[in-house]
N, C-alpha and C positions, 0 to 999 in steps of 0.2 A: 732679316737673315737668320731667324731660327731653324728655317726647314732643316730636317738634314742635307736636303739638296736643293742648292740652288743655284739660278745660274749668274754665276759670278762677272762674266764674262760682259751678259747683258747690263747688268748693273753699273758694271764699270765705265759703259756705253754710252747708257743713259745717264750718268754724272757727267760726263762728258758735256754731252748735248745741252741739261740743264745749263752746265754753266755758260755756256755758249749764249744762250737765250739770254741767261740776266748780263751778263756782259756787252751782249748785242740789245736790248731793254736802254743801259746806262748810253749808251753809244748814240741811241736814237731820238733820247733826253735833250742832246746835249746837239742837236740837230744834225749829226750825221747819216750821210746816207745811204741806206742799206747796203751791203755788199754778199754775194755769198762766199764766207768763209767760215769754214768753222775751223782754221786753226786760232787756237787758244790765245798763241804769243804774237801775233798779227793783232789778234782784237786789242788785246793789252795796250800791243804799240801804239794805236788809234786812241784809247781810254788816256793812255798817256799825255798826249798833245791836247786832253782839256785838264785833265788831275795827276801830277805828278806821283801821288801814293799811291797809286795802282801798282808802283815797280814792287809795294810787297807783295802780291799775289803772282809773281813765275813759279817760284816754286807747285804751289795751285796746280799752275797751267800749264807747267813742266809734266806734273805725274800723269794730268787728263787729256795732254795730246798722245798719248802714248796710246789711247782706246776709242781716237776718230774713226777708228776701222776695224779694230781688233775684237772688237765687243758685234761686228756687226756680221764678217761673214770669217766661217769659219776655211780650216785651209790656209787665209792671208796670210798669217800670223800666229804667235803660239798660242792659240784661241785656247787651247786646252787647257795651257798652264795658267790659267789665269785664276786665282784661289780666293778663297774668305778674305788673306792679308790685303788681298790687290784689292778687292772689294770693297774694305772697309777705309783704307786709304783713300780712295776714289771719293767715297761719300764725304769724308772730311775734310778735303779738298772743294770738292761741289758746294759744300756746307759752309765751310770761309769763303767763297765768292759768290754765296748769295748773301750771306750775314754783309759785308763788306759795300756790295752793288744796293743792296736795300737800305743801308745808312746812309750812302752818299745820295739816293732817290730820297729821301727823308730831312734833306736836311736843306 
């Protein structure tokens, strides 16, 4: 996120998504099977019914369902207001649910 301009919006999108994947990754482990969702706090609820410590990542999956759609088409939502702060948020949330899904893969 050095450019002067970037798009924030996608970014927030794609943490999103990320997290979805290593969420759905741990889900698939643990032999569940597949479903399409990508809400956040759905997948959780499932991670749930095999690891109870999943419940600290809502917060996570609180800030990252906010950009299942928001990051993807503009118009839906305040696609425009969506800044560096949201951005960088986003990543650090993606970032503890992958740090998090890859411990528990590891262990």
């Amino acid at each position: 996120m050095k450019a002067e301009y970037s798009p924030y919006h996608t970014i927030c999108f794609l943490c999103q998504g990320s997290a979805e994947k290593y969420l759905k990754a741990y889900l698939i482990s643990q032999g569940w099977e597949l479903e399409k969702i990508h809400d956040l706090q759905r997948l959780l609820g499932h991670a749930l019914s095999y690891d109870q410590s999943f419940s600290e990542l809502v917060p996570q999956a609180e800030t990252l369902n906010e950009y299942i759609t928001e990051g993807r088409y503009p118009g839906d939502l305040p696609f425009e207001s969506i800044g560096k702060a949201e951005a960088e948020e986003a990543l650090a949330a993606a970032e503890k649910i992958a740090e998090f899904v890859l411990a528990k893969l590891a262990a």
